[in-house]
N, CA, C and O atoms as a GROMACS GRO file, in nm:
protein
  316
    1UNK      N    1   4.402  -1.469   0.972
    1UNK     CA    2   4.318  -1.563   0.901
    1UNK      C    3   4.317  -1.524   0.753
    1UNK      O    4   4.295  -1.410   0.711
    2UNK      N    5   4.343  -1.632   0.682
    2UNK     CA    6   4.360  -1.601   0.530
    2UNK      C    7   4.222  -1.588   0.506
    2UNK      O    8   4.151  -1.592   0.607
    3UNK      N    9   4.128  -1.561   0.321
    3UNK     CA   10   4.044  -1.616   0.277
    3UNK      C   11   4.021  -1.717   0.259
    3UNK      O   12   3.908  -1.739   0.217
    4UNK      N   13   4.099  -1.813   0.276
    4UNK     CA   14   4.093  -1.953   0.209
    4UNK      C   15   4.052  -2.060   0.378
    4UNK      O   16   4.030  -2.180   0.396
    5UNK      N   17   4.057  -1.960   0.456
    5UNK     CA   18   4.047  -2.046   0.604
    5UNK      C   19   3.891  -1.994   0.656
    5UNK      O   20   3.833  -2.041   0.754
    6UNK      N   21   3.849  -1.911   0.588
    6UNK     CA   22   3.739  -1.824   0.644
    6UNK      C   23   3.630  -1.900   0.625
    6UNK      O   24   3.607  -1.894   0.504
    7UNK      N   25   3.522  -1.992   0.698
    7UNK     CA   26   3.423  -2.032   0.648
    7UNK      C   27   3.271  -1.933   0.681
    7UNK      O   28   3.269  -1.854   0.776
    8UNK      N   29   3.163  -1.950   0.597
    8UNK     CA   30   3.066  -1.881   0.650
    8UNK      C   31   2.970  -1.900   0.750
    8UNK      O   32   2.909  -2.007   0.750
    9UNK      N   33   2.944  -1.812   0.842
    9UNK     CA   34   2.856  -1.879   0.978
    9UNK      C   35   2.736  -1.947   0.911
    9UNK      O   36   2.690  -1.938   0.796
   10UNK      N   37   2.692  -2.028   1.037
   10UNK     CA   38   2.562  -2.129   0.990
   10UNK      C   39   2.458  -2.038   0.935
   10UNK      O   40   2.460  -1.923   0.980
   11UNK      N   41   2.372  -2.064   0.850
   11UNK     CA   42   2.252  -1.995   0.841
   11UNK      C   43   2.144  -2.045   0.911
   11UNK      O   44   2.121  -2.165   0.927
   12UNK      N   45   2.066  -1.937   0.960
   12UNK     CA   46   1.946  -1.933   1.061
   12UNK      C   47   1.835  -1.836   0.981
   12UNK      O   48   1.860  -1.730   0.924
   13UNK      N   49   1.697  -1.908   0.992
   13UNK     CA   50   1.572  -1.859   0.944
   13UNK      C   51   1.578  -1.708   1.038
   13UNK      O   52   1.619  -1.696   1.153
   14UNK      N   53   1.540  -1.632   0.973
   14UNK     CA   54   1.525  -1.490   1.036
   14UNK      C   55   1.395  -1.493   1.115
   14UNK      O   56   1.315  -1.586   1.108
   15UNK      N   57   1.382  -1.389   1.187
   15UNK     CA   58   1.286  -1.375   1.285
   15UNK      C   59   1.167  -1.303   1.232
   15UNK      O   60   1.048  -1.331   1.223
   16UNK      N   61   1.231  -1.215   1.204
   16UNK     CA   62   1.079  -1.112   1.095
   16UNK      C   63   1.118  -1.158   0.919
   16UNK      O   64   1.220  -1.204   0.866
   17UNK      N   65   1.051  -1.138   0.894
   17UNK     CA   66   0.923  -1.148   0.900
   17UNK      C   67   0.852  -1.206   0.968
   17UNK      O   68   0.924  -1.305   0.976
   18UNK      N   69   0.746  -1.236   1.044
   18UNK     CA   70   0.641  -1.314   1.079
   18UNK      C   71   0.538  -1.369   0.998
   18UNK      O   72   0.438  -1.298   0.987
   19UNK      N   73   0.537  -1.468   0.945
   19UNK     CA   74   0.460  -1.495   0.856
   19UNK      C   75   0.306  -1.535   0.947
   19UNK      O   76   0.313  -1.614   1.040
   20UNK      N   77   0.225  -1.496   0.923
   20UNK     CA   78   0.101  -1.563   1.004
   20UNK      C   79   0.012  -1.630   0.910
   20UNK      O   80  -0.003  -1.623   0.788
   21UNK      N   81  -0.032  -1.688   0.989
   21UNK     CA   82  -0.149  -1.830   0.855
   21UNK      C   83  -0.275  -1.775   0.861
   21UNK      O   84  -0.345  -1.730   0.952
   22UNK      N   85  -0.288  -1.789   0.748
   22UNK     CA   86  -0.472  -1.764   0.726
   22UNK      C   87  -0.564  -1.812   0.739
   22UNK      O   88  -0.574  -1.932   0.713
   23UNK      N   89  -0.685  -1.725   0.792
   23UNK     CA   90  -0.800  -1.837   0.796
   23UNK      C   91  -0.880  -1.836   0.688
   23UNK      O   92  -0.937  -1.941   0.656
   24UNK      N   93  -0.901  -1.701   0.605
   24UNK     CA   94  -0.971  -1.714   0.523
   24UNK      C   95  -0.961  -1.630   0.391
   24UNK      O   96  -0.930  -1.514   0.418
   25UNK      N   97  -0.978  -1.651   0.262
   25UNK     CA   98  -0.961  -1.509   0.171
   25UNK      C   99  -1.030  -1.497   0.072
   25UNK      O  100  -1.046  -1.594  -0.001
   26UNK      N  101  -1.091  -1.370   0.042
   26UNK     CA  102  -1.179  -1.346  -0.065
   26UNK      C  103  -1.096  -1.240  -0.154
   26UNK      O  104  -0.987  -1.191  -0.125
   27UNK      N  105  -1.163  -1.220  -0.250
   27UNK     CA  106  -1.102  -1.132  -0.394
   27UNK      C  107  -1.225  -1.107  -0.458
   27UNK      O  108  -1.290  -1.184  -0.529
   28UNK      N  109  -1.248  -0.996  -0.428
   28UNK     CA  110  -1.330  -0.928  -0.472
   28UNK      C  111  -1.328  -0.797  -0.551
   28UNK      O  112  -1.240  -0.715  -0.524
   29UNK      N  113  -1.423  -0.768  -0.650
   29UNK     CA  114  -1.367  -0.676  -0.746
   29UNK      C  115  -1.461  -0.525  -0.763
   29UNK      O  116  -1.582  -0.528  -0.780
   30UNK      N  117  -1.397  -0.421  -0.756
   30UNK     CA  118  -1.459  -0.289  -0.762
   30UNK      C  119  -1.409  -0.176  -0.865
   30UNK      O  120  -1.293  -0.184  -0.907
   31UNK      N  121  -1.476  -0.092  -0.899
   31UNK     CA  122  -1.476   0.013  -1.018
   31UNK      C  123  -1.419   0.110  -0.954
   31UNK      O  124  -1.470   0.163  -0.855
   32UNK      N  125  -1.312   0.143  -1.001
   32UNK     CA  126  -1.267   0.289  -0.968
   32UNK      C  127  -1.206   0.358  -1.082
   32UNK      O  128  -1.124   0.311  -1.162
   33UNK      N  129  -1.270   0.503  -1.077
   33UNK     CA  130  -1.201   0.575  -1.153
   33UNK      C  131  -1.180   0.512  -1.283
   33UNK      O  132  -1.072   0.535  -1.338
   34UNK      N  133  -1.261   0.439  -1.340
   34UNK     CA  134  -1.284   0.428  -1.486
   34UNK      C  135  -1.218   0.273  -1.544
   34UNK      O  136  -1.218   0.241  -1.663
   35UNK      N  137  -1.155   0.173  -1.413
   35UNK     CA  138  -1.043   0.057  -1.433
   35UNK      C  139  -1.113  -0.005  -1.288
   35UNK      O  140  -1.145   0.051  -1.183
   36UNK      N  141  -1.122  -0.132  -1.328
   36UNK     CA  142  -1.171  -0.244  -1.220
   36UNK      C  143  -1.065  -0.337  -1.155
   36UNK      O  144  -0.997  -0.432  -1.194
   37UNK      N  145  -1.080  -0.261  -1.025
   37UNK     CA  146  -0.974  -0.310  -0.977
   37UNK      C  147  -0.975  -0.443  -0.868
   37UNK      O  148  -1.060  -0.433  -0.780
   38UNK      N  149  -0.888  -0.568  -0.864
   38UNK     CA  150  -0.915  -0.654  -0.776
   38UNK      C  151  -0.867  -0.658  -0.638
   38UNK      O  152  -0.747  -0.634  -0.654
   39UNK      N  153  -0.883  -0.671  -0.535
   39UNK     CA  154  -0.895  -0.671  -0.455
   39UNK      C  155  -0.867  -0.785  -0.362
   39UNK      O  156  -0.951  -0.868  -0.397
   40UNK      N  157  -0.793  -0.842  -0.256
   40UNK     CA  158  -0.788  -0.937  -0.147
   40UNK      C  159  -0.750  -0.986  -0.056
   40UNK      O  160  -0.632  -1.013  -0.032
   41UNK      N  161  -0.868  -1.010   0.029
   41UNK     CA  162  -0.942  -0.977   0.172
   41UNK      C  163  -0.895  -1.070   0.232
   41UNK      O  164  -0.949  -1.176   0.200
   42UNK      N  165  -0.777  -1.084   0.348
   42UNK     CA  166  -0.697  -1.199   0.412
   42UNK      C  167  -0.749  -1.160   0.540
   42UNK      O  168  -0.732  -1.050   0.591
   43UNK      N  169  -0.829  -1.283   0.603
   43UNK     CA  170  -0.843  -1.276   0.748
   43UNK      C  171  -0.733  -1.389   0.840
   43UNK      O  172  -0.716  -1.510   0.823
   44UNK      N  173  -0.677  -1.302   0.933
   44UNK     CA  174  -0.612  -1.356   0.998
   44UNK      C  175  -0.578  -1.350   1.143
   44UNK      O  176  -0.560  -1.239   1.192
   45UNK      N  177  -0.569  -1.445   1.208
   45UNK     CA  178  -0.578  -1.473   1.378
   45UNK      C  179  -0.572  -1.330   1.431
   45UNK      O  180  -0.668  -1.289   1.496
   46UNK      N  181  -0.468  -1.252   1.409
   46UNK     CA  182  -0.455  -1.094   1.416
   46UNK      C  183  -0.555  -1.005   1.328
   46UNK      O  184  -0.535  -0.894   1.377
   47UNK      N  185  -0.630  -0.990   1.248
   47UNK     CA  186  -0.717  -0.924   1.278
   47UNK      C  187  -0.702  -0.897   1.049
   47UNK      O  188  -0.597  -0.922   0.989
   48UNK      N  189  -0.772  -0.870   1.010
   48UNK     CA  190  -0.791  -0.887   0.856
   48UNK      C  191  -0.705  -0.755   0.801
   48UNK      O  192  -0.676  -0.648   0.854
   49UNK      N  193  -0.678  -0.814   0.669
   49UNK     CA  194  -0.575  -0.738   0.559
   49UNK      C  195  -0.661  -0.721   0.428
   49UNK      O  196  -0.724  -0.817   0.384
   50UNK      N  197  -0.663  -0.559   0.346
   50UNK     CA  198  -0.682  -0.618   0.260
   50UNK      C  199  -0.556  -0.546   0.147
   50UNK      O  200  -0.479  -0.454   0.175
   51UNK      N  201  -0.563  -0.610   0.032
   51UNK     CA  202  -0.430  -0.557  -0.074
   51UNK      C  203  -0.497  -0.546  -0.201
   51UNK      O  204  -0.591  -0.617  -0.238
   52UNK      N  205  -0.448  -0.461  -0.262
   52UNK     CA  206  -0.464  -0.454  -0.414
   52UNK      C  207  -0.393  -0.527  -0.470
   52UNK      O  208  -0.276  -0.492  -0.457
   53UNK      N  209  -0.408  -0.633  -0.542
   53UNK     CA  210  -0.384  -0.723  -0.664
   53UNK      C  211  -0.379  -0.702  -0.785
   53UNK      O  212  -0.283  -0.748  -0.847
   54UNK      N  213  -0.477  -0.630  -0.850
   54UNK     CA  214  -0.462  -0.608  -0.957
   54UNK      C  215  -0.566  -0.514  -1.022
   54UNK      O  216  -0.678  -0.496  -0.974
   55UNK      N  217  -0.517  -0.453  -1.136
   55UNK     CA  218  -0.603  -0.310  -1.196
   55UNK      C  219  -0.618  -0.340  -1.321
   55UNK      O  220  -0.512  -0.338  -1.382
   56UNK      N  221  -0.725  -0.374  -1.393
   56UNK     CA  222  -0.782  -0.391  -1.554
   56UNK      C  223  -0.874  -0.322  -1.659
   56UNK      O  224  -0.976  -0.269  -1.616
   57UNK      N  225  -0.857  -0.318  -1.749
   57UNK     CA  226  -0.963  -0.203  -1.818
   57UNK      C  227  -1.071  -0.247  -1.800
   57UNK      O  228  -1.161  -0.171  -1.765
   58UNK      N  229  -1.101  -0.426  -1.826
   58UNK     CA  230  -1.206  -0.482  -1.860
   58UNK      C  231  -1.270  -0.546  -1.720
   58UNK      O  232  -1.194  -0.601  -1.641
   59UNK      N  233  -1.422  -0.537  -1.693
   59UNK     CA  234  -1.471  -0.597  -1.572
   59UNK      C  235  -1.459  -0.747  -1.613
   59UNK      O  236  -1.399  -0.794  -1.517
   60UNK      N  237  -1.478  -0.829  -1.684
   60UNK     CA  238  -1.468  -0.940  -1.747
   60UNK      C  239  -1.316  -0.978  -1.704
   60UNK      O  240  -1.310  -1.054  -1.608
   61UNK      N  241  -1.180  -0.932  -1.767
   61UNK     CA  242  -1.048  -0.969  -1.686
   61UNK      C  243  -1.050  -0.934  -1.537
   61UNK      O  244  -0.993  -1.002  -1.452
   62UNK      N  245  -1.088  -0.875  -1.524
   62UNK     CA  246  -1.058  -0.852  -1.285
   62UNK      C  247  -1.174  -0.935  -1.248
   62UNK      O  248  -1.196  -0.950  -1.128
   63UNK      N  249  -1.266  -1.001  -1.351
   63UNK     CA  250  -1.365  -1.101  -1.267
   63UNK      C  251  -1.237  -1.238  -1.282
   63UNK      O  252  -1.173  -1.295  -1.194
   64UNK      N  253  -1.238  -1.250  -1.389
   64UNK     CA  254  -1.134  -1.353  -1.392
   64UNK      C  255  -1.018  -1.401  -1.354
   64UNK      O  256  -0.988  -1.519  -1.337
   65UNK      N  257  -0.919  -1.256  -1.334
   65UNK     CA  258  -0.784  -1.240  -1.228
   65UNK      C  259  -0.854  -1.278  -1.086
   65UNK      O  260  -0.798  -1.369  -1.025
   66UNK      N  261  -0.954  -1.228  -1.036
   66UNK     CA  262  -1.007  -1.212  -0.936
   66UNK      C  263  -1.041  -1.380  -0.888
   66UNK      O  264  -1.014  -1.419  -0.775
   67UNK      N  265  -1.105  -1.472  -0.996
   67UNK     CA  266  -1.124  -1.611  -0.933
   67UNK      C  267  -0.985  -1.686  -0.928
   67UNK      O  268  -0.991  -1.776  -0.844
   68UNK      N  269  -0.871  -1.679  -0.985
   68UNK     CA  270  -0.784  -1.707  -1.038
   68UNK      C  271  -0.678  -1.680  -0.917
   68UNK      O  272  -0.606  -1.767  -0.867
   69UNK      N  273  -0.681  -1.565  -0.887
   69UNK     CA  274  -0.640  -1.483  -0.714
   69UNK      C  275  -0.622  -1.575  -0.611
   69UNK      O  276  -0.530  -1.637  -0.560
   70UNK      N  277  -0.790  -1.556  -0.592
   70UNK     CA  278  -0.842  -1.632  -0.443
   70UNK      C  279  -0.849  -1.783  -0.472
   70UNK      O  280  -0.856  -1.859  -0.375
   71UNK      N  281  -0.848  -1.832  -0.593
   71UNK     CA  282  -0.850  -2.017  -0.591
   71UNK      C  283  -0.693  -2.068  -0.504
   71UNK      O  284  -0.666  -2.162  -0.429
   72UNK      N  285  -0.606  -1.940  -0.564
   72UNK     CA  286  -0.431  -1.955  -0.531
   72UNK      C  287  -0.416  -1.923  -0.392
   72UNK      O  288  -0.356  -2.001  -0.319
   73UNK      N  289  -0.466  -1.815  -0.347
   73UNK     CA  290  -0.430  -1.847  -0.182
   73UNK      C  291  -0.539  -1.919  -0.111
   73UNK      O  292  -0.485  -1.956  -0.007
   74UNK      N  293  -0.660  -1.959  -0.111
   74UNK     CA  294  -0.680  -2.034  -0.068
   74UNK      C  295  -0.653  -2.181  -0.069
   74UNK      O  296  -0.682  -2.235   0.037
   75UNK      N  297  -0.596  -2.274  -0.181
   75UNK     CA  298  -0.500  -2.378  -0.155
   75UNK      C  299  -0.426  -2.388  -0.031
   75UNK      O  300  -0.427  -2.496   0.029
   76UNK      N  301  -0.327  -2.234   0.039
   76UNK     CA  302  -0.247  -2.250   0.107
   76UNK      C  303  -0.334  -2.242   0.266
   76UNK      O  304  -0.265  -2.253   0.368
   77UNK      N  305  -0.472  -2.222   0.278
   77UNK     CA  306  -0.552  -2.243   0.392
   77UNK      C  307  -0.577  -2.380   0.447
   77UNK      O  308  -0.629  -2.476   0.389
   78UNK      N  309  -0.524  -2.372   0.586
   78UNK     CA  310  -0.525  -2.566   0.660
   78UNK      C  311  -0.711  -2.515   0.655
   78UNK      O  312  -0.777  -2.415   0.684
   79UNK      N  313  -0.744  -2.685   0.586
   79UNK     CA  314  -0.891  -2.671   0.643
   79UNK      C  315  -0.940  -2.751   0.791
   79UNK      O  316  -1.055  -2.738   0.832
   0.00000   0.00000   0.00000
């Protein structure tokens, strides 16, 4: 088989990841160590996540990253 005869197999959605849907998410913001960091809280059919998002000098920016956060994944919640 030349290159020129070779086509590429079909593509197929992979298996893992598993993406799971959310039911609910908050972003919430806490002081550590001298930088306010944001925070957010994914509940899901399997059981809740939470992740760091983001780290700021100012409590004023991680209040604001912080609404800015959770307005964005919650859009992607079926109500």
């Amino acid at each position: 088989m030349t290159v020129a005869e070779w086509t590429a197999p079909e593509w197929h959605a992979p298996d893992f990841p598993y993406v799971e849907e959310a039911l609910s998410a908050d972003a919430h913001v806490e002081k550590e160590r001298g930088r306010w960091i944001v925070y957010l809280d994914v509940v899901l059919v399997s059981g809740a996540v939470r992740r760091k998002v983001g780290d700021y000098p100012k409590q004023s920016q991680a209040e604001q990253a912080g609404r800015i956060i959770e307005r964005n994944a919650r859009r992607f919640i079926r109500r």
